[in-house]
C-alpha positions in Angstrom: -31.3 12.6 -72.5 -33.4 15.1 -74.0 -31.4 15.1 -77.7 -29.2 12.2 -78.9 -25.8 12.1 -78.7 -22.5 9.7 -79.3 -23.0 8.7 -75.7 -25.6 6.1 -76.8 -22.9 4.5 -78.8 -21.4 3.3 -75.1 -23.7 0.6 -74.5 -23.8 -1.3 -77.8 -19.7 -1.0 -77.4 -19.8 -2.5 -74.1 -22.0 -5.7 -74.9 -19.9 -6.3 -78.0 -16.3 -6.1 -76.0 -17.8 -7.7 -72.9 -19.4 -10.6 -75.3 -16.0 -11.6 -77.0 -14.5 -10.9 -73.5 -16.7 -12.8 -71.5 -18.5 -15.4 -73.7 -21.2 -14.5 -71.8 -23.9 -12.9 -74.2 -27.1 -12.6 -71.7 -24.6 -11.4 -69.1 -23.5 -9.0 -71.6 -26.8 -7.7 -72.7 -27.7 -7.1 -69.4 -24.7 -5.5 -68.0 -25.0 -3.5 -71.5 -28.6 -2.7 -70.4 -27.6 -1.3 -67.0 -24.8 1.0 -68.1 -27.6 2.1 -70.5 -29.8 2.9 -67.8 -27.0 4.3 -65.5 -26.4 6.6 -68.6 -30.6 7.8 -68.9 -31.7 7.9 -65.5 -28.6 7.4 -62.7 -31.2 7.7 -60.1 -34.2 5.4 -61.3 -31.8 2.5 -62.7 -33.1 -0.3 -61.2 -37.1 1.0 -61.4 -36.5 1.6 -64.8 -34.5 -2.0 -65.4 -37.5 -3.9 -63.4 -40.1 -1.7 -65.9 -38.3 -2.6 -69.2 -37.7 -6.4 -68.3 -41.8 -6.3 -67.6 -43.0 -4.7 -70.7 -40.8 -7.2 -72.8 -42.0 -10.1 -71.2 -45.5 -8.6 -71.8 -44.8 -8.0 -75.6 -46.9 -10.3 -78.1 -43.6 -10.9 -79.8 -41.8 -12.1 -76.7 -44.5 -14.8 -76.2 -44.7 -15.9 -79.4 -40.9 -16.3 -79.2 -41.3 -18.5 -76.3 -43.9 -20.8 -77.5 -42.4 -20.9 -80.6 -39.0 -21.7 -79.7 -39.7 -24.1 -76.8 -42.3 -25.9 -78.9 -39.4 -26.4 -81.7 -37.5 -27.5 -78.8 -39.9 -30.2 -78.1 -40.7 -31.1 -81.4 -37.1 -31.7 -82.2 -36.3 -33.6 -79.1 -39.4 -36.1 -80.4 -37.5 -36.4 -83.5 -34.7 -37.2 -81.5 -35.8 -39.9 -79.1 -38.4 -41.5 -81.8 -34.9 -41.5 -84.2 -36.6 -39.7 -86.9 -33.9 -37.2 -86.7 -31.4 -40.3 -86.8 -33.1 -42.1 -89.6 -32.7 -38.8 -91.4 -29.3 -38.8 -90.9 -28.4 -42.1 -91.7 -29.8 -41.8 -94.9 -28.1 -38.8 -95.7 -24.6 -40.4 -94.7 -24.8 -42.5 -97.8 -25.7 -39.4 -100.0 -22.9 -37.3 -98.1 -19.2 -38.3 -99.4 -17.3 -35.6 -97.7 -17.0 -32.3 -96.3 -18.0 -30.8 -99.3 -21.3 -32.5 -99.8 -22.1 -32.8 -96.4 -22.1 -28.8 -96.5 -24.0 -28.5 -99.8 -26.9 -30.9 -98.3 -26.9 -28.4 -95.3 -27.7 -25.7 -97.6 -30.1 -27.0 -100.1 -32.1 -28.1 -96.6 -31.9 -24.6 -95.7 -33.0 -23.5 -99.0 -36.2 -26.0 -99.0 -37.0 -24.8 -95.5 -37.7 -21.0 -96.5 -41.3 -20.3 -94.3 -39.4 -18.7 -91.6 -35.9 -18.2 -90.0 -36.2 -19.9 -86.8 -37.8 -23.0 -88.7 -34.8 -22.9 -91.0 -32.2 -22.5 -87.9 -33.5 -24.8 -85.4 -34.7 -27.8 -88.0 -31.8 -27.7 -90.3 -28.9 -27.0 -87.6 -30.3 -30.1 -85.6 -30.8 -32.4 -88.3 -27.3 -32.4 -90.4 -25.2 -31.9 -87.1 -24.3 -35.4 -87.3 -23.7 -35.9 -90.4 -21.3 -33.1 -90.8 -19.6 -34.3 -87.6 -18.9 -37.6 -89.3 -16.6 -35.5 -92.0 -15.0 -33.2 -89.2 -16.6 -30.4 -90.0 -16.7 -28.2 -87.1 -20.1 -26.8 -85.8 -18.7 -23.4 -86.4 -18.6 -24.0 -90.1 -22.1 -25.8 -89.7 -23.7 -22.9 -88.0 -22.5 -20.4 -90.4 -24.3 -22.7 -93.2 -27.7 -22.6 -91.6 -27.3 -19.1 -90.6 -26.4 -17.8 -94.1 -29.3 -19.7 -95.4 -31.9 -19.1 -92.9 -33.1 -14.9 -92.9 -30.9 -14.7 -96.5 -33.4 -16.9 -97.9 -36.2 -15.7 -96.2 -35.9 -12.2 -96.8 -35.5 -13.9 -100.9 -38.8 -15.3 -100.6 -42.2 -13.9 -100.7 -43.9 -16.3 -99.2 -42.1 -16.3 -95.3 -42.4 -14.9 -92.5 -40.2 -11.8 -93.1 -42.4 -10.8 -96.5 -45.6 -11.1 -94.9 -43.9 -8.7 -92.2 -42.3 -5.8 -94.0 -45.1 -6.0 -96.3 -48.0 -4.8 -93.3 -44.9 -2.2 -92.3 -45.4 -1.4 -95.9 -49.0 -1.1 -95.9 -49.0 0.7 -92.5 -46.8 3.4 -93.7 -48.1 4.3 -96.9 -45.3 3.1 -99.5 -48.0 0.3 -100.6 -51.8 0.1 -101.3 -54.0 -1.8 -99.4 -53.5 -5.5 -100.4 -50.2 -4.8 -102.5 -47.2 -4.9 -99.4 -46.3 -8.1 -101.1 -46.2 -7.3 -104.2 -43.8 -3.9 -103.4 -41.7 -6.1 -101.5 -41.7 -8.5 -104.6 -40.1 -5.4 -106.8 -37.4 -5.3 -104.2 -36.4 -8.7 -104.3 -33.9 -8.2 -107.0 -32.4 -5.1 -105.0 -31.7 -7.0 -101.9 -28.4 -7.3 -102.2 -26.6 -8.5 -99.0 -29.4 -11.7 -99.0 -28.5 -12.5 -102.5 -24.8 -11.9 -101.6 -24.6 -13.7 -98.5 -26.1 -17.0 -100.4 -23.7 -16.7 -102.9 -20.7 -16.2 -100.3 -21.9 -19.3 -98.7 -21.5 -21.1 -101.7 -18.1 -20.1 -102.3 -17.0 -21.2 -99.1 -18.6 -24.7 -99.4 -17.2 -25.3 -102.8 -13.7 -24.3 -101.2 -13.6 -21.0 -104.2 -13.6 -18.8 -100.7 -11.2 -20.4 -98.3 -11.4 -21.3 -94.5 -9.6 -18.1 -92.5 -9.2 -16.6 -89.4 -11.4 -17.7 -86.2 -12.9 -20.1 -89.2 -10.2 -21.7 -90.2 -8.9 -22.2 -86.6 -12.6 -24.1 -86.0 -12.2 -26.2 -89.1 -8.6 -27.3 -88.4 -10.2 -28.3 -84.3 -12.1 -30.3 -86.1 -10.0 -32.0 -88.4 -7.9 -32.8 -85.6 -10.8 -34.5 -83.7 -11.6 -32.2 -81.5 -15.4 -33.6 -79.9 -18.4 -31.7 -81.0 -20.0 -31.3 -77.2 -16.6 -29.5 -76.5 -17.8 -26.6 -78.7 -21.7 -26.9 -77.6 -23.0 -23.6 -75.6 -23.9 -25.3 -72.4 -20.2 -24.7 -70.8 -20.9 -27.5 -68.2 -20.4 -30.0 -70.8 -16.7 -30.8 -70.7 -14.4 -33.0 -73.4 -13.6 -35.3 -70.0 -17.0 -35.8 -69.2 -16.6 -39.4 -70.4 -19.9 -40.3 -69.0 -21.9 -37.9 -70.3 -20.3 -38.5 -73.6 -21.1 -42.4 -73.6 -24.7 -41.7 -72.5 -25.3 -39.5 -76.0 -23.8 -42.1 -78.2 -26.3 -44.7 -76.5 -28.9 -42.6 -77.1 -27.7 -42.1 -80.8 -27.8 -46.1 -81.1 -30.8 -46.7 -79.3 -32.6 -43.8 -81.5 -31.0 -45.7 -85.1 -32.3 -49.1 -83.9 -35.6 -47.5 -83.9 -35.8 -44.9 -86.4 -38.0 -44.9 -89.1 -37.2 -42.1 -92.3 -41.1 -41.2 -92.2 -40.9 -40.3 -88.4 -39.1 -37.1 -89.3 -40.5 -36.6 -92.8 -43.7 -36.6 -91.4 -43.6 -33.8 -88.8 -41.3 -31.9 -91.1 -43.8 -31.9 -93.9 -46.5 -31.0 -91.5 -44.7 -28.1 -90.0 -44.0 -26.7 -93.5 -48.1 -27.3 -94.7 -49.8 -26.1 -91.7 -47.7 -23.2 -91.7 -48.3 -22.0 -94.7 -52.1 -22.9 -94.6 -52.6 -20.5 -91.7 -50.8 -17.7 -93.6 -47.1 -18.1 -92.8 -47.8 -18.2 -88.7 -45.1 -20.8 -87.2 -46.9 -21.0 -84.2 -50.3 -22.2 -85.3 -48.9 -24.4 -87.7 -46.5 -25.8 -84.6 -49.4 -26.6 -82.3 -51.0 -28.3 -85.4 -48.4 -30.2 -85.9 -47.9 -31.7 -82.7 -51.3 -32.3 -82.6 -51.0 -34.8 -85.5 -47.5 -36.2 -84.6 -48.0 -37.1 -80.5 -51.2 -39.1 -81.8 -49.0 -40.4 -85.5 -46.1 -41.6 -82.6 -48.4 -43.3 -80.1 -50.3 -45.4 -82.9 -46.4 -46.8 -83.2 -46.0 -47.3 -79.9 -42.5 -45.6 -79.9 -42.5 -44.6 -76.3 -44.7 -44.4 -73.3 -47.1 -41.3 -72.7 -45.7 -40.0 -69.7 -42.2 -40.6 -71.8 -43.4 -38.3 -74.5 -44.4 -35.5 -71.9 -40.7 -36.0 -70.3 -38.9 -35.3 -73.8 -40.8 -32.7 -75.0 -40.2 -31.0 -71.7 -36.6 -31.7 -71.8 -37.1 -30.3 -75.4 -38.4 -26.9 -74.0 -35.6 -26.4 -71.7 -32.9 -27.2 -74.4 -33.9 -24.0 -75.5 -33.9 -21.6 -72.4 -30.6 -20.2 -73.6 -31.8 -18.9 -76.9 -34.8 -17.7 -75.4 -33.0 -16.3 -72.8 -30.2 -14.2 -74.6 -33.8 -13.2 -77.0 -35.2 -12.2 -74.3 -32.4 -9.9 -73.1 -32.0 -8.5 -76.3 -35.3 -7.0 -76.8 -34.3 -5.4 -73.0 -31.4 -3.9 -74.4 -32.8 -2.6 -77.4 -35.3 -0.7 -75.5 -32.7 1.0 -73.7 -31.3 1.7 -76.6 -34.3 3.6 -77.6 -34.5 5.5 -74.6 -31.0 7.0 -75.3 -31.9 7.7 -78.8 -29.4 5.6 -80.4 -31.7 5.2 -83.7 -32.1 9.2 -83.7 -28.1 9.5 -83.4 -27.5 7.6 -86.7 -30.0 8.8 -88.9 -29.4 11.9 -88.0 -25.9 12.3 -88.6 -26.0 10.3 -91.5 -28.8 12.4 -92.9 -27.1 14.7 -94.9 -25.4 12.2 -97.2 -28.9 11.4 -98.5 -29.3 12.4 -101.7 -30.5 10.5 -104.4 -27.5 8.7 -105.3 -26.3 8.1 -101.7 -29.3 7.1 -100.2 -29.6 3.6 -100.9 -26.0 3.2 -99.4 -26.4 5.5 -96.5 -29.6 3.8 -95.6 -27.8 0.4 -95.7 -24.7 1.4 -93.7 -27.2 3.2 -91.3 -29.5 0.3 -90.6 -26.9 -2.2 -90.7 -25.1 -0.2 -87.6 -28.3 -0.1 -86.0 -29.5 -3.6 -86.8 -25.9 -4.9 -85.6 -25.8 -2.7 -82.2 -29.1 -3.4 -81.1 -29.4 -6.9 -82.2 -33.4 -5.8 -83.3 -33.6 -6.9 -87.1 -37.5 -6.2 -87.0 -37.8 -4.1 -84.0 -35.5 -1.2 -84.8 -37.2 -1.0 -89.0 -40.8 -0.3 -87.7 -39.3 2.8 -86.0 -37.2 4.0 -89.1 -39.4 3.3 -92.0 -42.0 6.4 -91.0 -38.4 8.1 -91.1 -36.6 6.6 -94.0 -39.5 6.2 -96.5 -40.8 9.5 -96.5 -37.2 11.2 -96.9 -37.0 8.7 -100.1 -40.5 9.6 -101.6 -38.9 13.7 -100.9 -35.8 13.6 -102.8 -37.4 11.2 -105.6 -35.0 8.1 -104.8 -35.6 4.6 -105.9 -37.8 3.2 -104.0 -37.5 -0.4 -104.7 -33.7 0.0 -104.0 -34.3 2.1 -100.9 -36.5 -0.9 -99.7 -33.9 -3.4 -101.0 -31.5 -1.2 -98.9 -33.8 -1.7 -95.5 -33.9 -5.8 -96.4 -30.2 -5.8 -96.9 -29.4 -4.3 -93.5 -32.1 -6.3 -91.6 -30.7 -9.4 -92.6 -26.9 -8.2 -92.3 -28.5 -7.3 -89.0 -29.9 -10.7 -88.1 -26.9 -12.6 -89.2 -23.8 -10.7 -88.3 -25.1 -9.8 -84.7 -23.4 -11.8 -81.8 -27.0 -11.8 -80.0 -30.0 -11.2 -82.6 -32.1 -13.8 -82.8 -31.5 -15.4 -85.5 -27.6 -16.3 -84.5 -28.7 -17.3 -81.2 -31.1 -19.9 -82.7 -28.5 -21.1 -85.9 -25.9 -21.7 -82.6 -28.5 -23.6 -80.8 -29.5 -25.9 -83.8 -26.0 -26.6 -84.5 -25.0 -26.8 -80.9 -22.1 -24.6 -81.2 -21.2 -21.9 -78.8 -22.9 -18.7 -79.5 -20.2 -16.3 -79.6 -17.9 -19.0 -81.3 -20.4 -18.8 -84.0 -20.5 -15.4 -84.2 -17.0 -14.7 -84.5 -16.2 -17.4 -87.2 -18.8 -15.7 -89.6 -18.3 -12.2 -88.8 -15.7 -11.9 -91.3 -17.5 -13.8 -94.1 -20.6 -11.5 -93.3 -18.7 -7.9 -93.6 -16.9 -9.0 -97.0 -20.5 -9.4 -98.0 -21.5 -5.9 -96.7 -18.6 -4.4 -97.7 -19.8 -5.7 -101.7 -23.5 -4.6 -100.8 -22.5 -1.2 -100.2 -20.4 -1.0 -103.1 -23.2 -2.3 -104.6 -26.3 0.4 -104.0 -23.5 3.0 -104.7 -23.6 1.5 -108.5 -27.1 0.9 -108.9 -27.9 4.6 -107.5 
């Protein structure tokens, strides 16, 4: 394609129908991918499918992904086995009284643990799951929790992952000084209003203001009725019969609570938290450091054997091949998305609605498509901000609100999309099924983008 079109539209379309249809989302992405392909370059599909697939996995990003997300994966399956995780949960058991609190404990965890999303997800997902099993809530419900306060908080903070990020894209493109991306993304904190909106929805629907409905309500009531958690899980092998299989977890629960110490998983939590901000707000370094300090902090204790140790954290690792996985064919799919110009084909037909007064919401609605087709919430703004920002600074728009608007879409993005990164990993933690998870908060999600929009149309 040599000018973009409403063609490009086809391939988001298909993963969407075909990951609701199949349940399927890496399937989806890729047959998503291929039809892309088919659509660019009929003749050089599977030479352009085999190029793709290698630049990703040679991407900086995809390898940090890895690392990062199969090291969490060992690190929590440590927690697991030494019953730091267990401890944890004991303990909060006799804080939790209900539902209700149960919930609320889920979200001021994910408040606490604001560094990064995939921290957040993973750490705070894994740890409450069996607490809020013991009130029947369903891991639908729990996953929408950790999602709505894993990038919403993040984006809310200055000192993550995400600020550190759209501050150098800041930088890079001009809109801040050398030295002062942070402190232009501070002056848009106030304007980000899906983040600020999706916390506050979150809330609602713990306290019970904003009711159960829909696929959500449907989850909740499965669970009331005692529906098992595993039946829900995303590894579709694992079946409500599997009596066995279902024994040898609860085991493992009681073995880990005989065991368990409550400084076992404060330890490593604490760690994670310190050494990542010490090596300015990089997960990965502060990951490696960690384990560095825990594998030694666990064999003074002499929780398990050596070899033992190696055994779990590999198990740990492959737990998360899935999320890494759907990631992984993502960032494919996004890149064919490029090819057929999808980002060109939005802004440019939304383009003419930008005035001064509309930008803000155009901009929002625009990135939010993108961020939601494409399942890029990073990606897809380090193409359109050379595109976006400069259009602003030309028609004398607020910039703090235009950057607010960006913010606002890239974490409506990284929620609300059935395969962005962010969902994958809030499913995993919670060990609910990805697109279950992603349907139950879809409609919670677009109320608050619906209000955001409404929103940047007032302040403009």
């Amino acid at each position: 394609m040599s000018e973009p079109t409403a063609l490009s539209l086809i391939p988001p379309l298909v993963v969407l129908v075909l990951a609701i249809w199949l349940r399927r989302p890496i399937l989806s992405l890729v047959i998503g991918a291929l039809v892309g392909l088919v659509m660019y370059q009929p003749t050089e599909v599977l030479g352009n499918f085999s190029d793709i697939s290698l630049s990703v996995m040679a991407d900086e990003t995809i390898g940090w992904l890895i690392l990062v997300c199969g090291g969490f994966g060992a690190l929590i399956a440590l927690l697991v086995k030494t019953g730091g995780s267990m401890a944890f949960g004991r303990h909060a058991l006799k804080l939790a009284k209900g539902p209700k609190s149960s919930l609320f404990m889920t979200f001021i965890l994910g408040v606490v643990i604001f560094i990064d999303d995939y921290l957040n997800a993973l750490t705070v997902g894994s740890t409450m799951q069996r607490v809020t099993d013991k009130f029947k809530v369903s891991r639908e419900m729990l996953a929408y929790v950790v999602d709505s306060t894993a990038a919403p908080i993040c984006v809310l903070v200055p000192l993550s992952t995400w600020a550190v990020f759209f501050g150098g894209l800041l930088v890079d493109n001009g809109i801040a000084g050398e030295g002062q991306g942070i402190a232009v993304y501070m002056s848009a904190i106030p304007y980000m209003l899906y983040a600020w909106l999706a916390v506050a929805m979150v809330l609602l629907v713990i306290l019970g203001i904003v009711p159960a409905f829909g696929p959500m309500k449907r989850a909740q009531q499965a669970a009331a009725q005692g529906e098992p958690a595993l039946a829900r899980t995303d590894l579709d092998e694992v079946q409500t019969s599997d009596e066995y299989a279902l024994k040898a977890i609860e085991d493992e629960f009681k073995h880990a609570d005989n065991l368990g110490q409550l400084h076992n998983f404060f330890v490593p939590i604490i760690l994670l938290v310190g050494f990542t901000v010490y090596f300015d707000i990089d997960v990965l370094k502060g990951l490696i450091a960690t384990l560095a300090i825990t594998l030694p902090y666990y064999g003074v204790q002499r929780l398990m054997p050596l070899s033992e140790v190696m055994e779990q954290m590999i198990d740990g690792f492959k737990a998360m091949l899935p999320a890494i996985g759907t990631v992984i064919a993502a960032f494919v799919f996004k890149d064919v998305c490029d090819k057929l110009m999808l980002p060109q084909y939005v802004i440019d037909n939304l383009s003419p609605f930008m005035t001064p007064q509309l930008l803000p919401a155009v901009v929002f609605l625009a990135m939010s498509i993108l961020a939601f087709a494409t399942g890029s919430s990073w990606g897809i703004f380090a193409v359109s901000i050379p595109i976006v920002m400069p259009l602003a600074q030309a028609v004398d728009a607020n910039i703090p609100l235009v950057i607010g608007a960006l913010l606002s879409a890239s974490s409506f993005g990284s929620q609300a999309c059935f395969y962005s990164d962010s969902t994958v990993l809030a499913a995993q933690g919670s060990g609910c099924n990805l697109v279950s998870h992603a349907v139950t908060q879809l409609p919670y999600a677009l109320i608050a983008a619906g209000a955001t929009f409404v929103g940047f149309l007032w302040l403009a």
